[in-house]
TIVOLUM-159447 format. One record per residue (C-alpha): residue number from 0; chain; x, y, z; residue in three letters. Coordinates in steps of 0.25 Angstrom, whole numbers, plus 5000, padded with zeros to 4 digits. Each point is the difference from the previous one (the first is absolute). Example, Ala and Ser with C-alpha at 12.3 -4.5 7.8 and 13.67 -1.06 7.14 Angstrom:
<sites>
<site><num>0</num><chaine>A</chaine><east>5049</east><north>4982</north><up>5031</up><residu>ALA</residu></site>
<site><num>1</num><chaine>A</chaine><east>5006</east><north>5014</north><up>4998</up><residu>SER</residu></site>
</sites>
This chain:
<sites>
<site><num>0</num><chaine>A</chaine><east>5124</east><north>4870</north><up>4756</up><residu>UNK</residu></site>
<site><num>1</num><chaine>A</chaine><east>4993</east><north>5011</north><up>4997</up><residu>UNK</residu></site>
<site><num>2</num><chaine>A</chaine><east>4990</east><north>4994</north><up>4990</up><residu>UNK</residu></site>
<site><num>3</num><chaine>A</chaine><east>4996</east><north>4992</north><up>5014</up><residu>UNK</residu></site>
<site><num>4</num><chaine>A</chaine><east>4996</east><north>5013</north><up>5008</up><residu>UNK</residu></site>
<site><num>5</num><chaine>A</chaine><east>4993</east><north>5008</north><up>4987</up><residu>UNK</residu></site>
<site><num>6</num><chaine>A</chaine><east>4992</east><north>4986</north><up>4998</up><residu>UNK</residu></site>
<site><num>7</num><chaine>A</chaine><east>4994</east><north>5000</north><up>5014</up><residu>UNK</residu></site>
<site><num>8</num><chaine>A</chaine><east>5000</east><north>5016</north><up>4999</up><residu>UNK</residu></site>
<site><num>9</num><chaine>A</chaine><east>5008</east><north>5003</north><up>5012</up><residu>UNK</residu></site>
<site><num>10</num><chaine>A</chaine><east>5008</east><north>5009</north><up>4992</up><residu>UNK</residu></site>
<site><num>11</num><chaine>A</chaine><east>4993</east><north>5008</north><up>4990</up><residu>UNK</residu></site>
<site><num>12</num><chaine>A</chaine><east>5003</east><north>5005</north><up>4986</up><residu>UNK</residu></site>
<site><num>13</num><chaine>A</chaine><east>4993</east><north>5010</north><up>4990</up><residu>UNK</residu></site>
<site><num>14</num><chaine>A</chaine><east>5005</east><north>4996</north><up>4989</up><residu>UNK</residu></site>
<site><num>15</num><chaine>A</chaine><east>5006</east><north>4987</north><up>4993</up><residu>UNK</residu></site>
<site><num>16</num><chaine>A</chaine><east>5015</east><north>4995</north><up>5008</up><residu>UNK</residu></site>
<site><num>17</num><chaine>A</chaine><east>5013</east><north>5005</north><up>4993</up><residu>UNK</residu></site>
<site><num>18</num><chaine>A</chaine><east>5014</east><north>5004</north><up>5005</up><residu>UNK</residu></site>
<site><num>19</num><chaine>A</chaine><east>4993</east><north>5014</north><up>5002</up><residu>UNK</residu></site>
<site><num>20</num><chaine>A</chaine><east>4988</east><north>4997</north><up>5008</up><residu>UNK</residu></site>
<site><num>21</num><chaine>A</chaine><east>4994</east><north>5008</north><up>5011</up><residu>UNK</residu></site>
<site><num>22</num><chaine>A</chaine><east>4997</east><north>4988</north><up>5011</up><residu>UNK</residu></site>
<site><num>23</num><chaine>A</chaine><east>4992</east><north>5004</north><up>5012</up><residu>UNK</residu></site>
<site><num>24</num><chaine>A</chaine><east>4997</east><north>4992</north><up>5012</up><residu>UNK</residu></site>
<site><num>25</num><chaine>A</chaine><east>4985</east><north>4998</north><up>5004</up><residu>UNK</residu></site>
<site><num>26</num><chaine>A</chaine><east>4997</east><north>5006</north><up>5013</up><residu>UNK</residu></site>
<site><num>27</num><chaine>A</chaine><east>4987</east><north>4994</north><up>5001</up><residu>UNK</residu></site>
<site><num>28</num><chaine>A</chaine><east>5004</east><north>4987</north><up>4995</up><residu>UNK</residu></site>
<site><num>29</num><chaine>A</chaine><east>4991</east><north>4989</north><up>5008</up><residu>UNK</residu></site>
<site><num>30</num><chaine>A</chaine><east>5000</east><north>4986</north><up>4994</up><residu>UNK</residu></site>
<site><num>31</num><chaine>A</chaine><east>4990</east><north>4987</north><up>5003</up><residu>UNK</residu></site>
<site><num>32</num><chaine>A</chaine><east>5009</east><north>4989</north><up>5002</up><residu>UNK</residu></site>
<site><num>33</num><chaine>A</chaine><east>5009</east><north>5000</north><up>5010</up><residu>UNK</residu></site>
<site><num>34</num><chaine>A</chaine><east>5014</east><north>4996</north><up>4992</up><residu>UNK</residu></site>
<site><num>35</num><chaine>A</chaine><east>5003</east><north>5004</north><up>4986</up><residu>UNK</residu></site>
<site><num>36</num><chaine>A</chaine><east>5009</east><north>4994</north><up>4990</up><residu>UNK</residu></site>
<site><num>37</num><chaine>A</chaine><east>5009</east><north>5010</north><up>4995</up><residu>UNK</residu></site>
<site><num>38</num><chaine>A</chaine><east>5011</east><north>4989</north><up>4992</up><residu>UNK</residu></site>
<site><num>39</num><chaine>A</chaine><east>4991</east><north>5000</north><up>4989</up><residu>UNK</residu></site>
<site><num>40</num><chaine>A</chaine><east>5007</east><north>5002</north><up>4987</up><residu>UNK</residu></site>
<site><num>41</num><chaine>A</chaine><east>4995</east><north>5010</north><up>4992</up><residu>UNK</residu></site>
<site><num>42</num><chaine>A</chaine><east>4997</east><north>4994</north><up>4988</up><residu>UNK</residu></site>
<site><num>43</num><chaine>A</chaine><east>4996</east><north>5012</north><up>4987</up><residu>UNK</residu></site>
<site><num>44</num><chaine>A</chaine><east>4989</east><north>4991</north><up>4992</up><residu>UNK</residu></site>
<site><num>45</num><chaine>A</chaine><east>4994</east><north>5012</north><up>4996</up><residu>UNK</residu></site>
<site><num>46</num><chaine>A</chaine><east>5008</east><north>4998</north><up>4985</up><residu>UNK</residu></site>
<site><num>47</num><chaine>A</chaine><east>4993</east><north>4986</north><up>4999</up><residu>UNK</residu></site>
<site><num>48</num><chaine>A</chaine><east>4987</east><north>5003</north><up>5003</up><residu>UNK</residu></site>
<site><num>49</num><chaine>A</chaine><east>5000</east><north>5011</north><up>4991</up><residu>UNK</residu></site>
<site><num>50</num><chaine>A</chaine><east>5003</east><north>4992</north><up>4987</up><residu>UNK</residu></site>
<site><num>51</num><chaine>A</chaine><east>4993</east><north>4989</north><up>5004</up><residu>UNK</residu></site>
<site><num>52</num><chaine>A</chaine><east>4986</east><north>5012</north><up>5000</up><residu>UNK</residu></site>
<site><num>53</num><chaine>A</chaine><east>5005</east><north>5005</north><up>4987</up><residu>UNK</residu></site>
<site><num>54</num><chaine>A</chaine><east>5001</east><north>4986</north><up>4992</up><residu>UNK</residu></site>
<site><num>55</num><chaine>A</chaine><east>4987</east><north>4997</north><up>5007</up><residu>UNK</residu></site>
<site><num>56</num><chaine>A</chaine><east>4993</east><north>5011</north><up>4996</up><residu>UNK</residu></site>
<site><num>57</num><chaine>A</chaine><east>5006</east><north>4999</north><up>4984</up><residu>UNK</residu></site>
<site><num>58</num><chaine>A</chaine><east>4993</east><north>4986</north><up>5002</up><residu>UNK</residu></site>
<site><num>59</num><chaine>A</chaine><east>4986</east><north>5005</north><up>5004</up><residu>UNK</residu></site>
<site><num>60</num><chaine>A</chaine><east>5000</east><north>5010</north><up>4990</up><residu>UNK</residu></site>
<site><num>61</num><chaine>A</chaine><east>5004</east><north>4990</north><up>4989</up><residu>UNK</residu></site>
<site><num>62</num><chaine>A</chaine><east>4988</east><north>4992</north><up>5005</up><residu>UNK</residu></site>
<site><num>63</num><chaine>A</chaine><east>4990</east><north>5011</north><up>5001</up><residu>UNK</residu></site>
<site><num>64</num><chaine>A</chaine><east>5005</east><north>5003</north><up>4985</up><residu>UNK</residu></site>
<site><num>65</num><chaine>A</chaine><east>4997</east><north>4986</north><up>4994</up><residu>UNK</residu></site>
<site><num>66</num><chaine>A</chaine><east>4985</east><north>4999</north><up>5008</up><residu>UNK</residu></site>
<site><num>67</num><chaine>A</chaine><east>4997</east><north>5013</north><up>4993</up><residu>UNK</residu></site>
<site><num>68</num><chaine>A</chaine><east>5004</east><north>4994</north><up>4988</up><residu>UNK</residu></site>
<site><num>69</num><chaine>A</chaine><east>4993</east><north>4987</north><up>5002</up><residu>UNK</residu></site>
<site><num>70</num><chaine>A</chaine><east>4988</east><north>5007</north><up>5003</up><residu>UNK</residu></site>
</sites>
């Protein structure tokens, strides 16, 4: 639930969620549409675009390896 409100920034947080977390409500909170949807799961992908960027960049490396080579 409270993913929903951080996401749309109506509660505010300095520093990454965990059971420990300072969490402040926006005072000057002002939003363009006139409904938000705050049943949005909160879904951590973080983990997976993070080793999908490191074998990517192995790749590029290898490859910039091998042209240098080639050359």
């Amino acid at each position: 639930m409270l993913s929903g409100l951080l996401k749309n920034r109506l509660l505010i947080s300095d520093d990454p969620l965990t059971s420990n977390s300072r969490i402040k409500l926006a005072q000057n909170f002002i939003s363009d549409k006139t409904r938000l949807n705050l049943n949005l799961p909160f879904k951590p992908n973080e983990q997976k675009d993070q080793s999908h960027l490191v074998t990517a960049a192995v790749d590029e490396r290898q490859m910039v390896i091998q042209a240098t080579l080639v050359r």
